[in-house]
C-alpha positions as CSV (number, residue, x, y, z in Angstrom):
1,X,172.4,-95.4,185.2
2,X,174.3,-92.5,183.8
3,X,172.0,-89.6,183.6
4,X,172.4,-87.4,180.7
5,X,171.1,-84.0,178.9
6,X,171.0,-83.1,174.9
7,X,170.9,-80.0,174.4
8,X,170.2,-79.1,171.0
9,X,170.4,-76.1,169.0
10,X,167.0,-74.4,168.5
11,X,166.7,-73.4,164.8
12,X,164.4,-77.0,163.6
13,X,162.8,-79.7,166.0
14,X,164.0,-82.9,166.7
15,X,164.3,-84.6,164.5
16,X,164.3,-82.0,161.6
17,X,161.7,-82.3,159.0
18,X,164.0,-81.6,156.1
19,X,167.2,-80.0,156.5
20,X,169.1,-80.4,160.4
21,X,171.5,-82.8,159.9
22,X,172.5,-81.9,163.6
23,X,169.3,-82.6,164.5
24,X,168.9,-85.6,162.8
25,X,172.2,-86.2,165.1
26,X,171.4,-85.6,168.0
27,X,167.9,-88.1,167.5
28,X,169.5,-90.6,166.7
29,X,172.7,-90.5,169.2
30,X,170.0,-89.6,171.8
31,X,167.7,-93.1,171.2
32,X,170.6,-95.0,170.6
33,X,171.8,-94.1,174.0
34,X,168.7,-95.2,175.7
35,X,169.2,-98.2,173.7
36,X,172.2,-98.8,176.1
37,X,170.4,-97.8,179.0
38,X,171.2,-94.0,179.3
39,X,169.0,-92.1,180.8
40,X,168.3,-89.0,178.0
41,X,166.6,-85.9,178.7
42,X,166.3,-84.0,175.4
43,X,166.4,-79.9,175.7
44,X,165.0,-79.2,172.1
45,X,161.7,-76.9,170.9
46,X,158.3,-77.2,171.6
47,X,157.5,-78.4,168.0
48,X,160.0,-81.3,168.3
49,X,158.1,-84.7,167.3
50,X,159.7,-87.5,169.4
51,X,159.2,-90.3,171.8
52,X,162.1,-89.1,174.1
53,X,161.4,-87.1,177.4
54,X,161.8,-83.8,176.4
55,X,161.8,-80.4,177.8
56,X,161.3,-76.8,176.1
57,X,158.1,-74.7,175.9
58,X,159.4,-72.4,173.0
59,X,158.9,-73.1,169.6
60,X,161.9,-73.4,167.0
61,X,163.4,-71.0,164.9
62,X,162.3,-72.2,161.5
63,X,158.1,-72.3,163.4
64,X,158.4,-69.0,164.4
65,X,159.6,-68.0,160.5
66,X,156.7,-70.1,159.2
67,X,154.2,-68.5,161.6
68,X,155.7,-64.2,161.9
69,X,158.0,-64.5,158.5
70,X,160.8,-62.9,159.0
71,X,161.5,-62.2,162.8
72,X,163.9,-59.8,164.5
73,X,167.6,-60.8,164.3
74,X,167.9,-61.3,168.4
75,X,165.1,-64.1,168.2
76,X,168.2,-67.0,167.9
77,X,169.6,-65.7,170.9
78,X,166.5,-65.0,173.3
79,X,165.7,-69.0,172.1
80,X,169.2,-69.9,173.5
81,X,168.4,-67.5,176.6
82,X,165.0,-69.1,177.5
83,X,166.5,-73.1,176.8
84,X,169.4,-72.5,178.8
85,X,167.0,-71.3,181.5
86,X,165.6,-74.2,181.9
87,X,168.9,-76.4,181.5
88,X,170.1,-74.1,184.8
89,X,166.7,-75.1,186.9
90,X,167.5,-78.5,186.6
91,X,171.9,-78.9,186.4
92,X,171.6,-81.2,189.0
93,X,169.6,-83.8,187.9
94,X,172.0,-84.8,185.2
95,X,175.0,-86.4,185.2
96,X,176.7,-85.6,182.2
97,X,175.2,-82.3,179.8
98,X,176.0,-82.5,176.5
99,X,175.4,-79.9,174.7
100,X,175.4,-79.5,170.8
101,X,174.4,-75.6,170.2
102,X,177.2,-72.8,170.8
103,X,178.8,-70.6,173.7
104,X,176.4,-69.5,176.2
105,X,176.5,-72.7,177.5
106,X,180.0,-73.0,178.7
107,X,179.4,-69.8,180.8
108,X,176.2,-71.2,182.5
109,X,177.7,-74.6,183.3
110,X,180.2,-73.0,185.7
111,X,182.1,-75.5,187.8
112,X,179.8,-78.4,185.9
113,X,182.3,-77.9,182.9
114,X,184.1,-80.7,183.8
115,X,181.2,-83.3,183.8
116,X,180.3,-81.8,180.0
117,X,180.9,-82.2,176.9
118,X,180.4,-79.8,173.6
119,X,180.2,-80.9,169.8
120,X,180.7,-78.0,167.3
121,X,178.6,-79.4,164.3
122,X,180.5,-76.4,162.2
123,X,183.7,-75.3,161.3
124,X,186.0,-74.6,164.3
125,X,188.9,-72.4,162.2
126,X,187.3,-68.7,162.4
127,X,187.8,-66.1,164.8
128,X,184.4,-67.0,166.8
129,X,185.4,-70.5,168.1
130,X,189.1,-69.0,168.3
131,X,187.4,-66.6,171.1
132,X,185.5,-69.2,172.6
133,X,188.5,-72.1,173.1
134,X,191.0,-69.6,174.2
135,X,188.0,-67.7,177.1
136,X,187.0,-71.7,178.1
137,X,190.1,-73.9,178.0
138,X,188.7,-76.8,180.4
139,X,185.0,-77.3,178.6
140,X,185.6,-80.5,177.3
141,X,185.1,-80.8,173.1
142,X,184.0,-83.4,171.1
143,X,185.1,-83.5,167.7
144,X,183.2,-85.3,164.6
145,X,186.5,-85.8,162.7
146,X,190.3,-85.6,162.9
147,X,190.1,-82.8,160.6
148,X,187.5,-80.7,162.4
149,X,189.8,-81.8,165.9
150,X,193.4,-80.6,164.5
151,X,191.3,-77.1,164.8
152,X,190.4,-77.5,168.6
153,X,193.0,-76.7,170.8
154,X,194.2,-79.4,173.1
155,X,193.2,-78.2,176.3
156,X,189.4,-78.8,175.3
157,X,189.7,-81.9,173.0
158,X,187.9,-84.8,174.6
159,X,187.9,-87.2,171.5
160,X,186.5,-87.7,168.2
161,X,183.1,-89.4,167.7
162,X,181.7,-89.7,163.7
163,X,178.6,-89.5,163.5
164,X,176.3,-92.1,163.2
165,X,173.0,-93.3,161.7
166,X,169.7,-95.4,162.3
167,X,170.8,-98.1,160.7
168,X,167.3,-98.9,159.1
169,X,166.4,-95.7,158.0
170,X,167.9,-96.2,155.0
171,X,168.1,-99.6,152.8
172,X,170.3,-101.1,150.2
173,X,169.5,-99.9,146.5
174,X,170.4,-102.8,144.0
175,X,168.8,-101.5,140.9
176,X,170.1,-97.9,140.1
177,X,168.8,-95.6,138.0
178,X,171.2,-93.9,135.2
179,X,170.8,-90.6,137.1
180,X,173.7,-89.3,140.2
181,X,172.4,-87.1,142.7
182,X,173.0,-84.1,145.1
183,X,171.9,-83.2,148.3
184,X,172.6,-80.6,150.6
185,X,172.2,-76.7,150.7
186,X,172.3,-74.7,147.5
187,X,175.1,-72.9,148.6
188,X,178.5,-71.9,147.8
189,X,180.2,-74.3,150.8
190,X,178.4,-77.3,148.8
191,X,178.8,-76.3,145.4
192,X,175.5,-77.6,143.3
193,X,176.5,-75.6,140.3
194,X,179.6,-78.3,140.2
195,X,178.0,-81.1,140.7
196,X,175.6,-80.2,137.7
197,X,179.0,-79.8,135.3
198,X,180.7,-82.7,136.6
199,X,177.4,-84.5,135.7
200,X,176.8,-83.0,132.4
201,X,180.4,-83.5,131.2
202,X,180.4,-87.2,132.5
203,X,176.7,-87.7,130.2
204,X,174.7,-88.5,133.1
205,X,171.3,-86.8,134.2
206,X,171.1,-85.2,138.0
207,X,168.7,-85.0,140.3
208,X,169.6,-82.1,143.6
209,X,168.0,-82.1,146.6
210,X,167.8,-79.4,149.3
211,X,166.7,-76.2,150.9
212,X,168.1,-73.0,149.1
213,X,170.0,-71.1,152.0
214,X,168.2,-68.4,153.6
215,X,171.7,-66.6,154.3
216,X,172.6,-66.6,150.3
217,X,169.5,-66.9,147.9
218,X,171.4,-65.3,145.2
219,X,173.4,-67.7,144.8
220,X,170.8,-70.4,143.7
221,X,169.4,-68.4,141.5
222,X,172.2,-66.6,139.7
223,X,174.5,-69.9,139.6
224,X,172.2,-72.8,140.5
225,X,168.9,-71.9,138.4
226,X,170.5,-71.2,134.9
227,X,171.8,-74.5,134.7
228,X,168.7,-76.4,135.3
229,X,167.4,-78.4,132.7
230,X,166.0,-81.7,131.3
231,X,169.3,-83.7,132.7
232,X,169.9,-81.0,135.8
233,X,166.2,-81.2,137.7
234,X,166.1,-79.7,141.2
235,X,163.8,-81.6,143.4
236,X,163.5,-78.7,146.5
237,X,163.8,-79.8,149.9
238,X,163.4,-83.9,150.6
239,X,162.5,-85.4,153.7
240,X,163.4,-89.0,154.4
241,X,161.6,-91.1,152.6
242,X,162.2,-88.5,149.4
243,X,166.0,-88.7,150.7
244,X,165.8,-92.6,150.7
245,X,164.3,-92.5,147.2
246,X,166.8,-89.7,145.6
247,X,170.1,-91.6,146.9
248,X,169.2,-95.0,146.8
249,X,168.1,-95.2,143.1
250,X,171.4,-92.8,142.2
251,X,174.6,-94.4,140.5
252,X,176.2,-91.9,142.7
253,X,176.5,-89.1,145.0
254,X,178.1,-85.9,143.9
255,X,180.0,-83.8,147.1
256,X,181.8,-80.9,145.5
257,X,182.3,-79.1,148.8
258,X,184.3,-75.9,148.8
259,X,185.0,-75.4,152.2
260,X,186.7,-77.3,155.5
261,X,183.8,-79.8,155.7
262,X,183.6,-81.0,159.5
263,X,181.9,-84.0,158.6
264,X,179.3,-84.3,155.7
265,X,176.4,-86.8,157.0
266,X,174.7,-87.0,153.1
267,X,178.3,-89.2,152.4
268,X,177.0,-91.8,155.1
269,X,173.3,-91.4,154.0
270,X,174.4,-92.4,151.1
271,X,176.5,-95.2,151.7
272,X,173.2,-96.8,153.9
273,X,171.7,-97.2,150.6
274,X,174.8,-98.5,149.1
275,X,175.5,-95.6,146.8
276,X,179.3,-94.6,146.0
277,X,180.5,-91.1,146.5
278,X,182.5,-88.9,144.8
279,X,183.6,-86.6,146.8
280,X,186.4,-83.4,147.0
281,X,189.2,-83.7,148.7
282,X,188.3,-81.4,151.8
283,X,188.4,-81.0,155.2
284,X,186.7,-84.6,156.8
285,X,186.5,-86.0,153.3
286,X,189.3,-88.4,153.3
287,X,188.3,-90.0,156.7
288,X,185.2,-90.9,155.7
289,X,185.3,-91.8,151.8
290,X,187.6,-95.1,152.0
291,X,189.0,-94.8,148.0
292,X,188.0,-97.2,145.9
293,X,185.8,-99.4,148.4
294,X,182.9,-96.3,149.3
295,X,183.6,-94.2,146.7
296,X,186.7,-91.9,145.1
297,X,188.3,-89.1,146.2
298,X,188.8,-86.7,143.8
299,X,190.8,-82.8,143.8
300,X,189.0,-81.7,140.8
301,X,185.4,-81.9,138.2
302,X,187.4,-83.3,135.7
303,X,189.1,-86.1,138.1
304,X,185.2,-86.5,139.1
305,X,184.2,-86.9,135.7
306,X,186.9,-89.6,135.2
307,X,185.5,-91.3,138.7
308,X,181.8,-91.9,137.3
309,X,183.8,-93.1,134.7
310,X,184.7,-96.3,137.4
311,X,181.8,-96.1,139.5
312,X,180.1,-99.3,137.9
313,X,183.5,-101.4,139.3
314,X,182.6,-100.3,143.3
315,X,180.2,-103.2,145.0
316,X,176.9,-101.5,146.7
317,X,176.7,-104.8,148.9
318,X,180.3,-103.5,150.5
319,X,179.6,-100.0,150.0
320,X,176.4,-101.1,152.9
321,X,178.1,-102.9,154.7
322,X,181.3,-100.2,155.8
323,X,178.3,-98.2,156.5
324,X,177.1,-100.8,159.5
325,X,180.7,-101.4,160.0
326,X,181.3,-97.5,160.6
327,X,178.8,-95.6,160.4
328,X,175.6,-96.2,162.6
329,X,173.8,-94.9,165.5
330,X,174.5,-97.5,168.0
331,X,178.8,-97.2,167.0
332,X,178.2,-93.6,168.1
333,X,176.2,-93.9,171.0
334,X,178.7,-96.5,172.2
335,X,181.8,-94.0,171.7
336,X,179.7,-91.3,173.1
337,X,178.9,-93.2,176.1
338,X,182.9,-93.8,176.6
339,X,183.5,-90.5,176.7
340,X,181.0,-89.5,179.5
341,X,182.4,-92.1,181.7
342,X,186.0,-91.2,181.1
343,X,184.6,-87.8,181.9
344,X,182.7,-88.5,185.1
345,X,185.7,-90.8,186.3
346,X,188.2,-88.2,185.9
């Protein structure tokens, strides 16, 4: 039995409560592995609610906001400190550590590089991760798309896993509503304000969900908030069952991203409930979006006003099923679980 740690970042528990798509990732990747009869040890905070054998005595980021409000800018970093602390005390009862946070962790593993693997959940084309490759060429790198991996350098690619979902978290939504939604951060990578134009101009009411982004509250309020309306209503943050509700009753979902997007898991949530997506033409878009089967891919609001124009022709059944075709926990666990033994045989 291949003995393996997660190491997640430390800024929500796993799994997340609302927003943590990475931590909704890891979750799932980490029970579908025991599924296949992995042995998981999960390195994740203190407030973490899960059945998996877990290990952390700190609390996350986002409970030590809610309990101080705003804490000192070094807390991120002293949390990193104290769970890669423990990950040192106990290297050698793991095979394989795979970890899913950022840098720190390649120094610590040493000589155990090999017998690693990193995903980078973010963007991998700015100067930080430049540093990082170029300081740890043999720390092996996971990519979540082909986009996201044409940025890694080849030294430290390993392979490229999409991610995956619990395949019934989410069900099939046969009846519709006449609104579209959006979900994600209110932020200028994800673009809400567009996704409210595109629906206006395509006559169709919209419903956001998400957490305003802590880094940029201006921005929802100066370009989110003064186009909210009777057909533009924004819902705050969802958890899953909200989620479930928001995309599975949409005609669509809306994904005006403005920036490299490395993956994009609300595409896949969506396509569990058999929801089309429109999506911009952007960094992992086109991998996972297949045109005219899941969804359309479009370059511009006015070519996604034309695409709810033709969402009524795509067939929810098939949108459901490319999502247990493609997209769910146990695919990813599986490709994971490849990787690990190519790594350990190597």
């Amino acid at each position: 039995m291949i003995r393996v740690a997660q190491v997640a970042p430390n800024i929500f528990p796993v799994p997340p409560e609302h927003h943590g798509g990475t931590e909704r990732v890891i979750h799932d990747l980490s029970t579908a592995l025991v599924n296949l009869g992995v042995e998981v040890t999960l390195f994740a905070p203190s407030d973490s609610a899960t059945d998996l054998p877990r290990i952390g005595d700190h609390p996350s980021l986002a409970a030590l906001e809610r309990r101080h409000g705003r804490v000192a800018p070094g807390v991120p970093a002293a949390l990193d400190a104290l769970q890669l602390e423990a990950l040192r005390l106990r290297l050698d009862q793991f095979d394989i550590v795979h970890c899913h946070g950022e840098f720190a962790h390649a120094a610590l593993l040493g000589a155990r590089r090999r017998h690693s693997l990193t995903t980078v959940h973010w963007r991998v084309d700015e100067l930080d991760r430049a540093l990082f490759f170029a300081g740890f060429p043999d720390l092996p790198v996971a990519a979540i798309s082909a986009s996201q991996a044409a940025g890694i350098p080849a030294s430290n690619r390993a392979g490229i896993v999409h991610h995956g979902l619990a395949r019934d978290r989410y069900i099939l939504g046969t009846q519709p509503g006449a609104h579209v939604a959006f979900l994600g951060r209110m932020t200028d990578q994800k673009r809400p304000d567009t996704a409210i134009r595109v629906a206006r101009a395509a006559g169709l009411p919209i419903r956001l969900g998400g957490t305003i982004d802590v880094g940029n509250p201006g921005y929802f309020e100066d370009r989110v908030r003064p186009l909210l309306g009777e057909d533009a209503t924004y819902l705050g943050p969802v958890d899953d069952a909200r989620k479930a509700e928001l995309l599975g009753s949409a005609r669509a979902l809306l994904f005006p991203i403005d920036w490299p997007e490395p993956f994009g898991l609300v595409m896949i949530e969506a396509m569990a409930c058999g929801t089309p997506v429109v999506a911009w033409n952007r960094g992992s878009v086109p991998e996972i979006v297949e045109e005219g089967v899941t969804g359309f891919v479009v370059a511009s609001e006015a070519e996604a006003v034309a695409a709810l124009g033709r969402i009524g022709q795509l067939d929810r059944a098939r949108i459901r099923a490319r999502f247990e075709a493609r997209f769910t926990a146990e695919r990813m666990a599986a490709d994971y679980l490849a990787l690990y033994r190519r790594l350990l045989a190597a």
